[in-house]
C-alpha positions as CSV (number, residue, x, y, z in Angstrom):
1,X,161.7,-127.4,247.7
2,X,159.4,-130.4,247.0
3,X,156.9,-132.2,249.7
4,X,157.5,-135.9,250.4
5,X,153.6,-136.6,251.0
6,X,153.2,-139.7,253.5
7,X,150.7,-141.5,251.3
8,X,151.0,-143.2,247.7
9,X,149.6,-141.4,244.3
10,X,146.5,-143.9,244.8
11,X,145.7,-142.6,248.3
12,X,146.0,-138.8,246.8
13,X,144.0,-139.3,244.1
14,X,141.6,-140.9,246.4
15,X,141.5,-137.9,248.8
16,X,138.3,-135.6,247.8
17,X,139.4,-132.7,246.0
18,X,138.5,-129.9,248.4
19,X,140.7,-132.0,251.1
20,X,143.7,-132.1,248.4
21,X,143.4,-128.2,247.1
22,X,143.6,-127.2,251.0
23,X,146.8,-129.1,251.3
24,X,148.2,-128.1,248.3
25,X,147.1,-124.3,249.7
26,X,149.0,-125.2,253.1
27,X,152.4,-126.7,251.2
28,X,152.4,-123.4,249.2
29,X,152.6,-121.0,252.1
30,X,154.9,-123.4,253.6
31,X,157.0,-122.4,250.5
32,X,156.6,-118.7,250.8
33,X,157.5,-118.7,254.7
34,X,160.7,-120.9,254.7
35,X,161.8,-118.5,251.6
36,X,160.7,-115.7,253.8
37,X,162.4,-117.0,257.4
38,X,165.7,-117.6,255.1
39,X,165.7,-114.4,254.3
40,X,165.2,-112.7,257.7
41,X,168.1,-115.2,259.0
42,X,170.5,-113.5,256.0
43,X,169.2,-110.0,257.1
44,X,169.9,-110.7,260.5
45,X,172.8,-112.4,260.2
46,X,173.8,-109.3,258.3
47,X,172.4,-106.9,260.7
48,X,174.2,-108.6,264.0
49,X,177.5,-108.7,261.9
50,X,177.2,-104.7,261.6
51,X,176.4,-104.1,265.3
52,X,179.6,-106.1,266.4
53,X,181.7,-104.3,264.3
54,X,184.6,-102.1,266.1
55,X,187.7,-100.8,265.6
56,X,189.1,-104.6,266.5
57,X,187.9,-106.1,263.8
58,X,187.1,-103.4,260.7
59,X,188.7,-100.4,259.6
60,X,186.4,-98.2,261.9
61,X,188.5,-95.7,263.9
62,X,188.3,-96.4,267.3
63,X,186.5,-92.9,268.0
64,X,183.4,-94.8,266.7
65,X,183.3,-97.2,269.4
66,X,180.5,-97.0,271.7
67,X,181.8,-96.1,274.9
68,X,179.3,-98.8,276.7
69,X,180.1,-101.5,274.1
70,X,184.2,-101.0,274.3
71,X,186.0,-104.5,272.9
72,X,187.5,-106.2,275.6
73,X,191.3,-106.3,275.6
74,X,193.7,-109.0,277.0
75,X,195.3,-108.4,279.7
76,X,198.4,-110.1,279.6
77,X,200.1,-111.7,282.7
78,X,202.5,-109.5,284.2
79,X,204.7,-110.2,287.3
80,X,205.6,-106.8,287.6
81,X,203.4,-104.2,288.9
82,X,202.3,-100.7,287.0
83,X,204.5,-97.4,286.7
84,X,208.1,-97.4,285.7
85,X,210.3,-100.6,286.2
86,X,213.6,-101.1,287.6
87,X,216.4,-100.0,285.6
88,X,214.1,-97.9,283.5
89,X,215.7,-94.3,282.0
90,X,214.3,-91.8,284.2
91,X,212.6,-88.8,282.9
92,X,213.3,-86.3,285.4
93,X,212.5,-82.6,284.9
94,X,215.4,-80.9,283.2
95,X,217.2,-77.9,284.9
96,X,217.1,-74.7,283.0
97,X,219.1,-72.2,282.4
98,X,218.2,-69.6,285.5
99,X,217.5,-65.9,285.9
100,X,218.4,-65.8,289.7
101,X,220.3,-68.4,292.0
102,X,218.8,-67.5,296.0
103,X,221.2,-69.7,298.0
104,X,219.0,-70.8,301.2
105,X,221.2,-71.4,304.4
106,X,220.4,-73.3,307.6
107,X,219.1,-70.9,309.8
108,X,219.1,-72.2,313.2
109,X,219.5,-76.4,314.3
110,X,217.4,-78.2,316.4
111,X,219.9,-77.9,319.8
112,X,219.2,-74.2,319.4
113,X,222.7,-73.0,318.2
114,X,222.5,-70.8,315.0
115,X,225.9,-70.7,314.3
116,X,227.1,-73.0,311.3
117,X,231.0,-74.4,309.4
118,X,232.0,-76.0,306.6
119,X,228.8,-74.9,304.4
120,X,228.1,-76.7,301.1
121,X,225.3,-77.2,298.4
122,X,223.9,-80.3,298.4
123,X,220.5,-79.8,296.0
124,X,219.1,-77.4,293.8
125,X,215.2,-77.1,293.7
126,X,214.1,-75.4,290.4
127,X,210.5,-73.4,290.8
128,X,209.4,-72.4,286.9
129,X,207.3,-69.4,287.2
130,X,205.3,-67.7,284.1
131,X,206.2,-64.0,284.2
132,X,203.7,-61.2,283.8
133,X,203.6,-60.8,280.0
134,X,204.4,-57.4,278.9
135,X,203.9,-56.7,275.0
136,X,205.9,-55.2,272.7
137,X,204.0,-52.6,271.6
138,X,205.6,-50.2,268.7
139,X,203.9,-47.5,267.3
140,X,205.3,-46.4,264.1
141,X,204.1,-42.4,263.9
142,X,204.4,-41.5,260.1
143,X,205.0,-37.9,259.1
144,X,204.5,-35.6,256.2
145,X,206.1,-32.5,255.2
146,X,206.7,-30.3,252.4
147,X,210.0,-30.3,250.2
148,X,211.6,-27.2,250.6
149,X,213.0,-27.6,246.9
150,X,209.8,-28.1,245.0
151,X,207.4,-27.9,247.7
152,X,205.5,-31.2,247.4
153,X,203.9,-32.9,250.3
154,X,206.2,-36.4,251.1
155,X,205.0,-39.1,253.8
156,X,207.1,-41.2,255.4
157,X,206.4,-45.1,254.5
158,X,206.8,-48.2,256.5
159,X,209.1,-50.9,255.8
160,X,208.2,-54.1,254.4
161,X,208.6,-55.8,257.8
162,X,206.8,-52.8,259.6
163,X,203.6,-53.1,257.4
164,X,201.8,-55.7,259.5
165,X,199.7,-55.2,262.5
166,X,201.0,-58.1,264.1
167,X,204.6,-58.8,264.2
168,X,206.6,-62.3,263.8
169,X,206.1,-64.0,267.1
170,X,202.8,-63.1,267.7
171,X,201.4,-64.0,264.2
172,X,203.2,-67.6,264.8
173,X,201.3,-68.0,268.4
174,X,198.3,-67.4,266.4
175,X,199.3,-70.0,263.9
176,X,200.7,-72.4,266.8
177,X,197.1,-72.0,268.6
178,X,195.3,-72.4,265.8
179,X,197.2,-74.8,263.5
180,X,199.4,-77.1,265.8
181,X,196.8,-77.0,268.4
182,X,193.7,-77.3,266.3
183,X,192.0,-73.9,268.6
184,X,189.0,-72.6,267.0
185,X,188.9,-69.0,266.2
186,X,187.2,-67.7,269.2
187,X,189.3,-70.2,271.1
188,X,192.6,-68.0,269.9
189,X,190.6,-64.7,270.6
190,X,189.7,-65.6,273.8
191,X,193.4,-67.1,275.0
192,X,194.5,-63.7,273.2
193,X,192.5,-61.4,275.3
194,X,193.0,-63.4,278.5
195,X,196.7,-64.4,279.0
196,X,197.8,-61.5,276.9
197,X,195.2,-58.3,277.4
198,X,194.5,-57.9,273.4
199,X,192.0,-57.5,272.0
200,X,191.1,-58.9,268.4
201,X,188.3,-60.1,266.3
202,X,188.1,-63.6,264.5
203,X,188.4,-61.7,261.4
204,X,192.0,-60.7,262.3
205,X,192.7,-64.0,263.7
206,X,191.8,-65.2,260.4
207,X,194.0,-62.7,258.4
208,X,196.9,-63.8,260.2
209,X,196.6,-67.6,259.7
210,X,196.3,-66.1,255.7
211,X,199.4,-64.7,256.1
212,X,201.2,-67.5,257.9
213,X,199.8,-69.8,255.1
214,X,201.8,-67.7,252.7
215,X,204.5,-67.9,254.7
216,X,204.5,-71.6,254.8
217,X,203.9,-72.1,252.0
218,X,208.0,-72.8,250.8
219,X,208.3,-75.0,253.7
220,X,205.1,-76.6,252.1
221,X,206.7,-77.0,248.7
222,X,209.5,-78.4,250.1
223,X,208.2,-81.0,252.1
224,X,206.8,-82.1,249.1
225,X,210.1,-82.6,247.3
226,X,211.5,-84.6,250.0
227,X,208.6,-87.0,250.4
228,X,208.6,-87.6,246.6
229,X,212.5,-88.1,246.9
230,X,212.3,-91.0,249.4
231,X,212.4,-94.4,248.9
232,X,209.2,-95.4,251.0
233,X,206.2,-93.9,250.8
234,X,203.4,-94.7,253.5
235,X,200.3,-93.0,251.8
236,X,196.7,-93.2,253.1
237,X,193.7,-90.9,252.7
238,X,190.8,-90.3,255.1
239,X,187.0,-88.4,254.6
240,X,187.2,-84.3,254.0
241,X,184.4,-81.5,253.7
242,X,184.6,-78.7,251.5
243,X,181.4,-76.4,252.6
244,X,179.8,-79.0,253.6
245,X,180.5,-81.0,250.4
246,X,183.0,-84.4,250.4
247,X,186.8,-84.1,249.6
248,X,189.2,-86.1,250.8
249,X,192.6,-85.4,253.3
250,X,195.3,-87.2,251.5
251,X,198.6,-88.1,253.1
252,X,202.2,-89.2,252.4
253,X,204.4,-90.4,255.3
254,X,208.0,-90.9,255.0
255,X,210.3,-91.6,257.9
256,X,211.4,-87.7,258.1
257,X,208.6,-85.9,256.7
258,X,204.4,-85.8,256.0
259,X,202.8,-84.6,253.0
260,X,199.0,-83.6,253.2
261,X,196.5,-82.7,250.2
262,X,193.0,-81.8,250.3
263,X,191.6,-82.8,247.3
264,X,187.6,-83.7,245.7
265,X,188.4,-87.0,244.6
266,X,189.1,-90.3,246.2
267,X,190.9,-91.6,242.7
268,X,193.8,-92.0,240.4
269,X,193.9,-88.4,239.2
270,X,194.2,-87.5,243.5
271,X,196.8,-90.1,244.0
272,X,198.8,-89.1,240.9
273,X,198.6,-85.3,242.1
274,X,200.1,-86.3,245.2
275,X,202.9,-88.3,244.1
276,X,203.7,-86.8,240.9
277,X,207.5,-88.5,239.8
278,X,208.0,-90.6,243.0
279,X,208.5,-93.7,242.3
280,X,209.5,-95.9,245.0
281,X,207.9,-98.4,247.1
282,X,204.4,-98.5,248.1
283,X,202.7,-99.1,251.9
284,X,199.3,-99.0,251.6
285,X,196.1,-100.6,252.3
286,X,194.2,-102.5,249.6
287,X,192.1,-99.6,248.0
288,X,191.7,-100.1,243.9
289,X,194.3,-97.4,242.9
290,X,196.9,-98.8,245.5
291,X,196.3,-102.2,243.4
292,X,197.9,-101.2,240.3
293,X,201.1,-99.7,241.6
294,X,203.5,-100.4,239.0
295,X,206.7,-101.2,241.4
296,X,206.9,-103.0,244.7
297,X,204.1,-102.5,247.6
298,X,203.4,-103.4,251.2
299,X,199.8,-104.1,252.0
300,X,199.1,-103.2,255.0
301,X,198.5,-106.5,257.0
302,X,196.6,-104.9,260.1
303,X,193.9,-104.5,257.9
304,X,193.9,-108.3,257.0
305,X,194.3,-109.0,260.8
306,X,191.4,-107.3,261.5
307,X,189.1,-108.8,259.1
308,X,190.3,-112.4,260.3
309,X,189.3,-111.2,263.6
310,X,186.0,-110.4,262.2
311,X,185.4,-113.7,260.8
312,X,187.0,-115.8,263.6
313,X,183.9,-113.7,265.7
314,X,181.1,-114.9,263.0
315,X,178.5,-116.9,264.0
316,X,179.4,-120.2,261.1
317,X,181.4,-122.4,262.6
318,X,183.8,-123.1,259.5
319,X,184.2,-119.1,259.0
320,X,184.8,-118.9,262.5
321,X,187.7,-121.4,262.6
322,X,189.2,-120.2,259.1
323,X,189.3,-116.9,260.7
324,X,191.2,-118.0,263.8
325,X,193.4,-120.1,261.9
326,X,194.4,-116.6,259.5
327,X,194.4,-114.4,262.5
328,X,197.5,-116.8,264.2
329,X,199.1,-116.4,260.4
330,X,199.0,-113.0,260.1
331,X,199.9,-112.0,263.8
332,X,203.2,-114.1,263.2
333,X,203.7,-112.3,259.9
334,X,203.7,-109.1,261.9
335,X,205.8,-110.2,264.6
336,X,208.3,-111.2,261.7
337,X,209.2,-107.3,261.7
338,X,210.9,-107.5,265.1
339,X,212.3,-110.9,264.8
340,X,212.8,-111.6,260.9
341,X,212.8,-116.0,260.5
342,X,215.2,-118.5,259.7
343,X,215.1,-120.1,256.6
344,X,213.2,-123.2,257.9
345,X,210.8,-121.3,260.0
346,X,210.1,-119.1,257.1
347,X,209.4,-122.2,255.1
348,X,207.2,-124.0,257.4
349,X,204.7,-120.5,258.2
350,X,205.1,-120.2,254.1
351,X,203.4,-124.0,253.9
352,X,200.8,-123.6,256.3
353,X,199.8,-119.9,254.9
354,X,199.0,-121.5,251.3
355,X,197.3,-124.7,252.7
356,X,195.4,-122.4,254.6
357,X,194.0,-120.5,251.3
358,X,193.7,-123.4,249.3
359,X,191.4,-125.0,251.7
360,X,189.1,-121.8,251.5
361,X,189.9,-120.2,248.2
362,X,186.9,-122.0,246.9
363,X,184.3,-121.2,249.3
364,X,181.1,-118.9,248.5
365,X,181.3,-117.0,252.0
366,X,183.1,-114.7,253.3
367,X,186.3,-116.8,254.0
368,X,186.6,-117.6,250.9
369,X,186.5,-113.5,250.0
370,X,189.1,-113.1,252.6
371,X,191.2,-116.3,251.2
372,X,191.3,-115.2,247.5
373,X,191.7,-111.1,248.4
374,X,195.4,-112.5,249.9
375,X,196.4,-114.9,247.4
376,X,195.7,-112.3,245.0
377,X,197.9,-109.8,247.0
378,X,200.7,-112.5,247.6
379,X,203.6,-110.7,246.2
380,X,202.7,-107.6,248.0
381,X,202.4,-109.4,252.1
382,X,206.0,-109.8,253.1
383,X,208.1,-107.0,250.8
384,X,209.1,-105.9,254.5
385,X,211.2,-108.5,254.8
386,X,213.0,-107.9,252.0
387,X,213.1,-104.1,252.4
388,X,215.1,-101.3,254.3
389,X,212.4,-98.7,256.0
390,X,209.5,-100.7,255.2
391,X,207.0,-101.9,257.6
392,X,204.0,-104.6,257.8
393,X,201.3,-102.1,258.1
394,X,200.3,-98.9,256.8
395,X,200.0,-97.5,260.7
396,X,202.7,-94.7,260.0
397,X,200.3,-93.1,257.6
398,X,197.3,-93.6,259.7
399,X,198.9,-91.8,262.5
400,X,199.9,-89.0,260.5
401,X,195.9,-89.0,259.5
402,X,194.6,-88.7,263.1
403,X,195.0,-85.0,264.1
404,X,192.7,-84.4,260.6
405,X,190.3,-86.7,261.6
406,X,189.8,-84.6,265.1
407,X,190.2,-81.6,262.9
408,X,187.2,-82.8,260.4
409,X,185.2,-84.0,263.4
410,X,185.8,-80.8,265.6
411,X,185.2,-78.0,263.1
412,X,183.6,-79.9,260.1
413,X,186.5,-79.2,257.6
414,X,187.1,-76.1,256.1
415,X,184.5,-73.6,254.2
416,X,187.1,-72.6,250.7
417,X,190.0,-73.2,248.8
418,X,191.8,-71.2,251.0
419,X,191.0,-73.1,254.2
420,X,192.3,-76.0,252.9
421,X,195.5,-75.0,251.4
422,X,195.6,-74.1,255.1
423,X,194.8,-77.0,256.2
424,X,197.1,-78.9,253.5
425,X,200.7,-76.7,254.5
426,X,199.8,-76.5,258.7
427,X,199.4,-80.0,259.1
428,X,202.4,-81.2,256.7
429,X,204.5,-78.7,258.9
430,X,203.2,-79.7,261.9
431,X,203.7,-83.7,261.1
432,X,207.2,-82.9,259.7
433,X,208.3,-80.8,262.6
434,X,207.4,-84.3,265.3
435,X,209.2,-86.8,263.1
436,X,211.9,-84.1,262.8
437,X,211.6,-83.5,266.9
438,X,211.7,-80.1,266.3
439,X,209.7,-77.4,268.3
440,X,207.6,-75.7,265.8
441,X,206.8,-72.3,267.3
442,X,210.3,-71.2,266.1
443,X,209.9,-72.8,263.2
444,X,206.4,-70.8,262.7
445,X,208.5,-67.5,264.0
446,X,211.3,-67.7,261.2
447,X,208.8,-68.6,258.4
448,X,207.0,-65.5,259.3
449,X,210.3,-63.2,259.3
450,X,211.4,-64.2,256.3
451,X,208.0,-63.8,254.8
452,X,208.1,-60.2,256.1
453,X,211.2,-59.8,254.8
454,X,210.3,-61.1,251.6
455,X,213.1,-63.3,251.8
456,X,213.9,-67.0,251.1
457,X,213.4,-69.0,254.8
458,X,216.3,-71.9,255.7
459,X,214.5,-74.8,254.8
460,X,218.1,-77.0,255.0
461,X,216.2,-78.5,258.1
462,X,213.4,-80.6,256.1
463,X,215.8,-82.4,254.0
C-alpha cells in the first residue's frame, strides 16, 4: 500500500525534516494497523462462520446443536390441521390371542326391569395385564457314588446345555437390555433385581453378554457375507474409543442387512477390511478413500446441500448468492429421486448446473472450493438415476450409525477387544433384525440355544 501525499516532491522536500520523519512515522503504523485490522476481519470472519455452524448447514450431528440456538425450520403452509388425516390407515391396537374371555351382560335397564332377550356381543375390550413373573428355577443336584465293579468314585456331569448359570431366555434379556437397548450394566442389574427378584453382579452381567457375543457371532459372520454380496453398499464411519484412545465405528448398509466394524484407523486398510471382495456400487460421502472407488459411486448430495446452505448464509454477497443459487440445484437433484425428469427437463437443470460452476470454478473463496469439489465429483452426482436401489444421499448409512453415536456418547465406547467385537456383532444384529422387521429377542433366544447346544443356528433368515 503506497500513500498518495497531497503536496508535490518540491513541497516535501521543502518540509523540515523532523516534520517529514514524523509523517513518514505516522504512514508506517498506518501500514502495520490496516495489515493488522485485515487480519482480525479474516479471523473474525472465520470465527462468526464457526459459531453459526449447525447441523443445517455442516456435517455436525444435530445432538451438537445448542438447544438455545436451534436453526429455525419452515413451516410449510398446511390447510389441514395436526394428527392423523382423513382417510389415513389407522393403527389401532391389535387383539391378541386371550387367556380368558369374561362375557359382561346387562345387568339391570334404566326403567328398572332386569330381565333381558335376544342377547348379542357387540364389542370386545381387550385389558393387557403383566403377570407376576415366576422364574424357572432348576437345580441340577449332581451325585457320586462308588462302582460296585471296580469300586471307583463316578459323579454325575451336566450336559452341555445344563452347564450355564443362566439359561437361553434369560441370557438373551440380558443381551436385549444391554445390546438392543443400550442399558448400562447396573442398569441390567438393577431391572434384574426389580421386575424379576435376582440378584446378580455386573460381573455376571458381563459374562453373559461374553457368551451371547459367542453366540452371535455366526449370525455376525453371516451378515457380513450378505452385505458384501449386494449390489449397493451405503458405507459410512463415525468417531470410536478404545480405552479412551480413538478408533473408529465403521458401517455397511444394504437394503436387508447392516455391517458394523470397530476398527483404529480411519483409512484404506479399514475400508478394505470391511469390504473385502464386494464390489458393487458405492454411496458415500466425499471422504479421500471413498474418492478412488474403482467402479460406480453416489456421493452423497445432502452433504453438498448443506455446505450451499452454509455459503448461501455467509456474510459476502457473491458467496451468498452462489450458495443460493446451488442450494435450488441440488434440492431439485434430490427431489429427482421421487419424481425422475423428462428428457428436456433433465437437459435444461443439466445447463444451468454447469453454468453455474463455470461462473465460480475460478474464484479464490469458498465458492469457488465448493464449485470445483462438484465438477470434480460430476460423474459420481446423479448415478441414482441410472441405478436400481441407489439413492441421492448417504442417509441410510448414517441412520444405521446413530444408535453408536448415543452408544459412544453414553458410555464412552468400549474399554478392549472384546467390548468391541461386542459392540461390532450386537449392533449389526440389531440393525439387520429392523430392516428385516424381525423381533430380536427371539432371535437373541435361538442364537443362545444353539450356542448351548453347540449346534449350527438357522441363519436362512439374514439372506
Amino acid at each position: 500500500m503506497e500513500f498518495k501525499r497531497p503536496f508535490s516532491e518540491d513541497e516535501w522536500l521543502a518540509t523540515p525534516l523532523p516534520v517529514r520523519q514524523y509523517i513518514e512515522m505516522l504512514e508506517q503504523s498506518i501500514l502495520r494497523l490496516t495489515a493488522a485490522l485485515a487480519e482480525l476481519k479474516g479471523r473474525t470472519e472465520k470465527l462468526e462462520e464457526r459459531m453459526n455452524r449447525n447441523s443445517q448447514n455442516s456435517n455436525q450431528p444435530p445432538s451438537t446443536d445448542a438447544p438455545f440456538h436451534k436453526p429455525e425450520r419452515k413451516k410449510k403452509k398446511v390447510k389441514n390441521k395436526r394428527g392423523g388425516q382423513k382417510g389415513h390407515q389407522g393403527h389401532r391396537q391389535q387383539m391378541l390371542e386371550p387367556t380368558r374371555v369374561l362375557p359382561l351382560k346387562p345387568s339391570n335397564c334404566s326403567c328398572g326391569n332386569k330381565r333381558f332377550e335376544n342377547m348379542e356381543a357387540f364389542y370386545t375390550h381387550q385389558q393387557i395385564e403383566l403377570p407376576r413373573v415366576v422364574l424357572d428355577v432348576t437345580h441340577y443336584v449332581l451325585h457320586k457314588g462308588c462302582c460296585t465293579r471296580c469300586g471307583k468314585t463316578v459323579s454325575a456331569k451336566l450336559s452341555t446345555d445344563q452347564q450355564f448359570g443362566y439359561g437361553p431366555r434369560m441370557s438373551a434379556l440380558i443381551a436385549e437390555l444391554s445390546g438392543m437397548q443400550g442399558t448400562s450394566r447396573y442398569g441390567v442389574q438393577q431391572f434384574l433385581n426389580s421386575v424379576l427378584g435376582v440378584p446378580i453382579s455386573t460381573g455376571a452381567v458381563q459374562k453373559v453378554i461374553d457368551r451371547v457375543s459367542e453366540a452371535v457371532l455366526p449370525a455376525y459372520e453371516k451378515i457380513g457375507e450378505t452385505a458384501r454380496s449386494q449390489d449397493v453398499g451405503f458405507i459410512d464411519e463415525t468417531s470410536w474409543l478404545k480405552s479412551g484412545k480413538l478408533h473408529w465405528l465403521w458401517v455397511m448398509a444394504t437394503a436387508t442387512v447392516a455391517f458394523y466394524l470397530v476398527h483404529p484407523k480411519r483409512s484404506r486398510e479399514a475400508f478394505n477390511e470391511l469390504i473385502r471382495h464386494w464390489q458393487g456400487i458405492l454411496v458415500s460421502d466425499n471422504f479421500s478413500v471413498y474418492q478412488n472407488w474403482v467402479n460406480k459411486r453416489q456421493n452423497c448430495i445432502a452433504h453438498y446441500i448443506r455446505k450451499a446452505r452454509q455459503l448461501s448464509e455467509s456474510g459476502k454477497d457473491q458467496v451468498s448468492a452462489f450458495g443460493e443459487q446451488m442450494l435450488v440445484q441440488l434440492q431439485q437433484l434430490c427431489h429427482f429421486a421421487n419424481a425422475p425428469p423428462s428428457a428436456r427437463k433433465w437437459k435444461n437443470f443439466y445447463k444451468r448446473f454447469l453454468l453455474l460452476l463455470m461462473l465460480h470454478d475460478e474464484r479464490n473463496d469458498e465458492a469457488g472450493q465448493l464449485a470445483r469439489s462438484l465438477a470434480s465429483e460430476m460423474d459420481s452426482l446423479w448415478v441414482f438415476l441410472d441405478e436400481n436401489g441407489v439413492e441421492p444421499t448417504n442417509n441410510r448409512a448414517e441412520r444405521a450409525l446413530r444408535f453408536g453415536v448415543i452408544w459412544r456418547k453414553r458410555c464412552f465406547g468400549c474399554q478392549s477387544d472384546k467390548g468391541a467385537r461386542w459392540v461390532e456383532r450386537i449392533l449389526s444384529l440389531k440393525e439387520t433384525c429392523r430392516l428385516k422387521g424381525r423381533a430380536s429377542f427371539p432371535v437373541l433366544v435361538e442364537l443362545v440355544q444353539a450356542y448351548f447346544k453347540e449346534q449350527q443356528p438357522n441363519l436362512a433368515w439374514i439372506e
